[in-house]
C-alpha positions as CSV (number, residue, x, y, z in Angstrom):
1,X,8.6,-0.2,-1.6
2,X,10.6,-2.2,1.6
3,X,10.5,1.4,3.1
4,X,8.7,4.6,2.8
5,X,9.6,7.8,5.5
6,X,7.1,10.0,5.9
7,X,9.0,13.5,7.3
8,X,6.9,16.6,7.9
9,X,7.7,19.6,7.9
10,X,9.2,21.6,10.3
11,X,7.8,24.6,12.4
12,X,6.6,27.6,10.1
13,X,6.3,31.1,10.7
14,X,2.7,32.1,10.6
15,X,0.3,33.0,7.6
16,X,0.5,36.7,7.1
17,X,-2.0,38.8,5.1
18,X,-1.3,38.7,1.2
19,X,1.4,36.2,1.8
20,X,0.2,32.2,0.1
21,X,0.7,29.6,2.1
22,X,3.0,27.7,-0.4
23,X,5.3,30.4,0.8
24,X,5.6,30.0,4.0
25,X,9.2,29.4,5.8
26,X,10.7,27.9,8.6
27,X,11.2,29.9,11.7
28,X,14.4,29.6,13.9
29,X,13.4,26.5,15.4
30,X,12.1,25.1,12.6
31,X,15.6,25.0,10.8
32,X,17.3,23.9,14.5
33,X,14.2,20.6,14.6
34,X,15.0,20.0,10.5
35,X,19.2,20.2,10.9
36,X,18.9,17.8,14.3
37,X,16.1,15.5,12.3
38,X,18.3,15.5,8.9
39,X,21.2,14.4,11.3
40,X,19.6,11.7,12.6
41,X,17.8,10.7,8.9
42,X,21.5,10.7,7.6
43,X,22.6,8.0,10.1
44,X,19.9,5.6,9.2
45,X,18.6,6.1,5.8
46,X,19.0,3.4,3.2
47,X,21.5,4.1,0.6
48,X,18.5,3.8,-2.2
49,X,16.8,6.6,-0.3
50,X,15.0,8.3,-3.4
51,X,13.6,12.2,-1.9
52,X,10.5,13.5,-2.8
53,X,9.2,16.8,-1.6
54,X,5.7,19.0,-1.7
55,X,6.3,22.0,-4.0
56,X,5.8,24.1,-0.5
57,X,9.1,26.3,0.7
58,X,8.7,25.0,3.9
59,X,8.9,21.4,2.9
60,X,11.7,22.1,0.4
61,X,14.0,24.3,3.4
62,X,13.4,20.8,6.0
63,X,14.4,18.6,2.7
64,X,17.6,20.7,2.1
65,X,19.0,20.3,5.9
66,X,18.9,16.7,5.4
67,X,20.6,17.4,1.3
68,X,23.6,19.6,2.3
69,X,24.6,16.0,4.3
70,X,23.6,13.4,1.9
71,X,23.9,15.5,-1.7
72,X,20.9,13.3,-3.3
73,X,18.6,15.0,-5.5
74,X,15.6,16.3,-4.3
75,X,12.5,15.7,-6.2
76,X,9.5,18.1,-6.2
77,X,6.2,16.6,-6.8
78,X,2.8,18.6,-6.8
79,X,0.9,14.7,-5.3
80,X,2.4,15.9,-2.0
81,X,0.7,19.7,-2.1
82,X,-1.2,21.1,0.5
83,X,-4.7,20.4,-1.3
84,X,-3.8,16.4,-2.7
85,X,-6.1,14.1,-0.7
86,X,-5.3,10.7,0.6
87,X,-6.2,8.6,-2.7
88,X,-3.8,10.6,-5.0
89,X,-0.9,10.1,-1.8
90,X,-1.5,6.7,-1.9
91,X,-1.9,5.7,-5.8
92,X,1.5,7.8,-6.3
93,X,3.3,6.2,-3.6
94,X,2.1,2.6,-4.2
95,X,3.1,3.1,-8.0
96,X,6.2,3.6,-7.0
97,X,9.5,1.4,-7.8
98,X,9.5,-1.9,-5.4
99,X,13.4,-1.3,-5.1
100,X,13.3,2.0,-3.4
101,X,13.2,3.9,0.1
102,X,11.0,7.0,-0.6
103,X,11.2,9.6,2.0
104,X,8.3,12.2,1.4
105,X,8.5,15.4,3.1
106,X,5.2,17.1,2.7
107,X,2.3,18.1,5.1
108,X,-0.3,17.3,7.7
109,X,-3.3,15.8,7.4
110,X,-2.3,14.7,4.3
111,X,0.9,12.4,5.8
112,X,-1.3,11.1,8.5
113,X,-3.8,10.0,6.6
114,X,-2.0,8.4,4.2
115,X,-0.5,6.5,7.1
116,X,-4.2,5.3,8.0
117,X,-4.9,4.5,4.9
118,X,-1.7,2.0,5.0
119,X,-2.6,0.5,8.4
120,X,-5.9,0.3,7.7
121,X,-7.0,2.6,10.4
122,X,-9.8,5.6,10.3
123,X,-8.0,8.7,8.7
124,X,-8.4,11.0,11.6
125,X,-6.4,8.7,14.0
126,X,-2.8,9.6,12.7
127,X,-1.2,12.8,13.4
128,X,2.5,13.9,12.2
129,X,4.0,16.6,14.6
130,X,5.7,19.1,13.3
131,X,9.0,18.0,12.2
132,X,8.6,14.2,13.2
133,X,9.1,11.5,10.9
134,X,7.0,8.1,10.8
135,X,8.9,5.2,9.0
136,X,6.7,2.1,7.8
137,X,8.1,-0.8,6.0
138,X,6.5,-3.2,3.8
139,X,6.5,-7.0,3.5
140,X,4.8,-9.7,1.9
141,X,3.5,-12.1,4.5
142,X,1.3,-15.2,2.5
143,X,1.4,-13.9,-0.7
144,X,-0.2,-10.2,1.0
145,X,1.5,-7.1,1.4
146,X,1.6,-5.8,4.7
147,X,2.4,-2.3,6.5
148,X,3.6,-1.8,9.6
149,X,5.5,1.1,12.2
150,X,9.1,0.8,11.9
151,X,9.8,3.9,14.1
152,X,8.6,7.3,14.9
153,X,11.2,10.1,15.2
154,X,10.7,13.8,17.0
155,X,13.2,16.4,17.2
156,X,12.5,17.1,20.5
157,X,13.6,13.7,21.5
158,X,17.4,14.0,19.5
């Protein structure tokens, strides 16, 4: 892939007794942070933008701000769970079609370390706020594929 998004989710309410955290919503702010982050996604994302979302209801309400605007479909896929680790991230994403922008919306550590594991840097060193999005892009420089940091986004900032 030329570009993959990494998009966390956005603030959710706290883990109450009984309740799984695959359930877990956004609170107020959370949906104000994913509307002003799916605004500013919808501006710049690639028209080959293919969506891909953890199976969490909190990943799938900050996915759906940015598809009432831009009416793709939204994949769910259970690599981008709470419990995948870094190698499952990466062999899923890295199978992916050359020809695509993925945006994953999913969770933390799980987005950070995956991109470490891109950039080549130790897995604790990358941490997704709430809400934020990291885009990397991909290019083959002597015959080798590189990664680098296109831009980081926080809602706070837009």
């Amino acid at each position: 892939m030329a570009n993959l998004i990494l998009w966390r989710h956005a603030e959710a309410q706290e883990l109450n007794d009984g309740e799984l955290d695959i359930d877990r919503v956004l609170t107020k702010r959370g949906r104000k942070d994913a509307a002003n982050m799916a605004d500013w996604l919808f501006q710049h994302l690639p028209a080959n933008t293919e969506m891909i979302c953890s199976p969490a209801k909190r990943c799938q309400q900050t996915a759906k701000a940015l598809q009432k605007l831009n009416k793709k479909p939204l994949r769910i896929a259970d690599f981008l769970s709470i419990d995948t680790n870094v190698a499952a991230l990466a062999q899923e994403v890295l199978n992916e079609h050359n020809d695509k922008t993925l945006l994953l919306i999913g969770h933390q550590p799980n987005l950070g370390q995956l991109i470490a594991h891109l950039q080549g840097m130790n897995e604790a060193t990358c941490i997704v706020k709430k809400g934020a999005v990291w885009w990397l892009r991909q290019k083959i420089v002597d015959g080798a594929q590189q990664t680098y940091l296109f831009t980081v986004q926080h809602p706070d900032y837009l």
